[in-house]
C-alpha positions as CSV (number, residue, x, y, z in Angstrom):
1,X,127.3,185.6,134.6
2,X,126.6,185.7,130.9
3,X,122.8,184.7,130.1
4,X,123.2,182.3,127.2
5,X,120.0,181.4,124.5
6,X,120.1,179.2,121.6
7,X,117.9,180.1,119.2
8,X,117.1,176.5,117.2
9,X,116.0,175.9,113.5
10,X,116.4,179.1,112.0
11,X,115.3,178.0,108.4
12,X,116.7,181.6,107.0
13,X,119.8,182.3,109.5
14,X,120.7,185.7,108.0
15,X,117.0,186.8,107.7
16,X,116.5,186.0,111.5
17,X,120.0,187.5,112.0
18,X,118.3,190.5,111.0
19,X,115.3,190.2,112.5
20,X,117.0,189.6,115.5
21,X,119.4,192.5,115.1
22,X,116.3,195.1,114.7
23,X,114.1,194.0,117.5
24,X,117.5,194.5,120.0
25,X,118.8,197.8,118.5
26,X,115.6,198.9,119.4
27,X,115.4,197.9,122.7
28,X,119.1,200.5,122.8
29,X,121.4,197.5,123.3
30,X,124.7,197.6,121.4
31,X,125.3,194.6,119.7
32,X,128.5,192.9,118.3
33,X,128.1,189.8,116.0
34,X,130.7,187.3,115.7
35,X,131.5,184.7,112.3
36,X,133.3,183.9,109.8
37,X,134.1,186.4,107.1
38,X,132.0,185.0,104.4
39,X,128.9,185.0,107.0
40,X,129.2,188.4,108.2
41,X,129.8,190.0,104.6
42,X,126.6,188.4,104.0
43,X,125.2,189.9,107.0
44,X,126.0,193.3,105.9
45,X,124.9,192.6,102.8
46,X,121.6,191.7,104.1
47,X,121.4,194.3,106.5
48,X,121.3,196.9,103.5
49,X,117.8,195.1,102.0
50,X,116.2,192.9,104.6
51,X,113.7,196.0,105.1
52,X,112.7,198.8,103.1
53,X,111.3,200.4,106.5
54,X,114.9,199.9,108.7
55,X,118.1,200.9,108.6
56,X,120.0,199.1,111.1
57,X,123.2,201.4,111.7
58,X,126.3,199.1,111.3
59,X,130.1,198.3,111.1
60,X,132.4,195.9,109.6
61,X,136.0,195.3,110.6
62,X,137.8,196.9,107.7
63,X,135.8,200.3,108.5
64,X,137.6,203.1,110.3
65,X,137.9,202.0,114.4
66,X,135.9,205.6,115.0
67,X,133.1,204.0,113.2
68,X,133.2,201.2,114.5
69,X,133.5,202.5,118.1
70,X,130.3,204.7,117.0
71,X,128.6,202.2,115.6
72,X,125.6,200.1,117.6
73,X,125.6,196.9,115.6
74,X,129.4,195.6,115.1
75,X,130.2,192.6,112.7
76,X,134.0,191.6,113.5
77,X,135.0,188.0,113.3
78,X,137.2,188.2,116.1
79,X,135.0,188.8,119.7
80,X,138.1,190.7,121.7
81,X,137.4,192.8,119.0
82,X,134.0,193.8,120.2
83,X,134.4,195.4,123.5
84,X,131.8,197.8,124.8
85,X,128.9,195.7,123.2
86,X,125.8,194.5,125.8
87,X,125.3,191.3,123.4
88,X,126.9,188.5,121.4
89,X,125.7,187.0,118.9
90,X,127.6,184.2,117.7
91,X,126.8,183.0,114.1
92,X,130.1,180.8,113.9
93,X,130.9,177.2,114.5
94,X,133.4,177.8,118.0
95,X,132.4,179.3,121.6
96,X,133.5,182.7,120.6
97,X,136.4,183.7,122.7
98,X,136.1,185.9,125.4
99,X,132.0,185.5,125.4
100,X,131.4,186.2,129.4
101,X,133.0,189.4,128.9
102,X,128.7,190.0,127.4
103,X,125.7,190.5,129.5
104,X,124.3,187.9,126.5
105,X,125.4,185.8,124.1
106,X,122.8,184.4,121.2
107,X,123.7,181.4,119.5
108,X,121.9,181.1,116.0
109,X,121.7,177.4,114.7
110,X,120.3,176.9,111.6
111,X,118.3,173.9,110.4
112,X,121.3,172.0,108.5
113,X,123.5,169.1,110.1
114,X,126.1,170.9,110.2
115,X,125.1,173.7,112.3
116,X,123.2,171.5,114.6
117,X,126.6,169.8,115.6
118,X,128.8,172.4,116.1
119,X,125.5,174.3,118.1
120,X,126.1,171.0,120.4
121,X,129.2,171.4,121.1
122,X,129.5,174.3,121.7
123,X,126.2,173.8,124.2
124,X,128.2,170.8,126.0
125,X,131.0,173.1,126.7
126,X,128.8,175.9,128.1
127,X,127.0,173.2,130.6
128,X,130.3,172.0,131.4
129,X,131.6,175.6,132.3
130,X,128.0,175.7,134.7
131,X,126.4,178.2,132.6
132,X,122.4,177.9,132.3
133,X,120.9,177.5,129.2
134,X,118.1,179.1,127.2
135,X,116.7,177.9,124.5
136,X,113.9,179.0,121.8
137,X,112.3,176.3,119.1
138,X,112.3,178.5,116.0
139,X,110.1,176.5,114.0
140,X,107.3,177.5,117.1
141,X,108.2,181.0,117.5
142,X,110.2,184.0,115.5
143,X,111.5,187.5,116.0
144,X,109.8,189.9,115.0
């Protein structure tokens, strides 16, 4: 069964994205990320300067499926799209289809009202499906 965490009151949602994103590619896992278009080209756009010290090898869906298939960190807004990855990490508003097909999913919710509504529904429906959930106060702890 996929291990699901939400990760609460991320004040900079992209920063911790990446933050997030570096501390798992370095543990070796291969992670897809899920969104909407505008969120992930924001992604990779921060994924190029978050760090002066990292690179964070990634893909986007318009690049070549051999680079993609190569590439440890994938950004595709569709999640059937991501096969092969150990984690999920949802930065969009809907239970991202086909998410138990992941060893993990990660659920980043920002600090906004928005995002803490959607984050509840989408919790309601995981608790209704009998899945256990994780979660981590960001405003007590961060990724490093």
């Amino acid at each position: 069964m996929t291990r699901i965490e939400f990760h609460f009151n991320a004040p900079e949602r992209l920063q911790y994205a990446c933050r997030l994103l570096r501390k798992a590619h370095g543990r070796g896992l291969r992670i897809g990320v899920v969104g909407s278009e505008a969120a992930l080209r924001q992604l990779d756009a921060a994924l190029w300067t978050f760090s002066e010290m990292d690179f964070l090898p990634h893909s986007i869906a318009a690049d070549a499926q051999d680079v993609q298939d190569a590439s440890p960190i994938r950004l595709h807004p569709d999640p059937l799209q991501l096969s092969g990855m150990d984690v999920l990490v949802n930065l969009g508003d809907d239970v991202p289809q086909g998410f138990e097909r992941f060893e993990r999913l990660i659920e980043i919710v920002a600090t906004d009202d928005h995002g803490r509504m959607t984050a509840r529904q989408r919790w309601r429906h995981y608790t209704a499906q009998g899945y256990d959930l994780l979660q981590h106060d960001l405003s007590k702890v961060s990724a490093s």
